[in-house]
N, C-alpha and C positions, 0 to 999 in steps of 0.2 A: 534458520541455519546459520551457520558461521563462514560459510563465503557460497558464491552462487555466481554461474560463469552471465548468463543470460537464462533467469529464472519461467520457464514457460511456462508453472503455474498461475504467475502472477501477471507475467504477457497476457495469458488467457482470458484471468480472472478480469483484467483491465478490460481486456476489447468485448467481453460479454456486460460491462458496466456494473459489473460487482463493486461494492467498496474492499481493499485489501491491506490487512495489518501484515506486516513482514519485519526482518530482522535486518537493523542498516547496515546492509554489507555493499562491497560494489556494484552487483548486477540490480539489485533491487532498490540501491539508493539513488540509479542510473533513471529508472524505468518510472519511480514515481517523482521524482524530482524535488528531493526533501520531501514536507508532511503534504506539498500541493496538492498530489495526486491519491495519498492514501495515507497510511499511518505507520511511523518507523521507529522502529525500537534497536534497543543494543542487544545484539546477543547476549544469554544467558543473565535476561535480566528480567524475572517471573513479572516482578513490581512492574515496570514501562510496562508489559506486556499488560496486565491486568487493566492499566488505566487505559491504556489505546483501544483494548476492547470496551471497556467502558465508553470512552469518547465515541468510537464509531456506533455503539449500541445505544447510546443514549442521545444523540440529537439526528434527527432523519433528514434535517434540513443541510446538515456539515454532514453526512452520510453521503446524500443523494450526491451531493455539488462537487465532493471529492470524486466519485467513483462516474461523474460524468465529465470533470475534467480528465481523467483516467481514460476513458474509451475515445474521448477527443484526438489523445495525446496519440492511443496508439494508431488511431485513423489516418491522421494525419504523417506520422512518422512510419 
């Protein structure tokens, strides 16, 4: 998306320990905290887009470690 107030998709997605690629807008570049917690791209950028899903799809080890600092983050906040 191209802005997102407080995105409860990806609030969601984090505290079920999903990993979550999203678009860096305020609400979402709030919640993962740069690429820490998940994977951030610019809007209406196919390219970023295709390689985050690549990165998140291709190593399980930076998969897992993101999207469990992710449910940390929302546990704790």
């Amino acid at each position: 998306s191209r802005w997102e107030g407080m995105p409860n998709a990806v609030l969601e997605a984090m505290a079920a320990g999903c990993p979550v690629v999203a678009t860096r807008v305020e609400g979402t570049e709030d919640l993962l905290g740069g690429d820490e917690r998940g994977w951030l791209v610019a809007a209406d950028d196919p390219e970023a887009l295709a390689v985050a899903l690549g990165e998140a799809l291709g190593s399980s080890e930076v998969r897992e470690a993101r999207a469990s600092r992710a449910r940390a983050h929302v546990v704790e906040h």
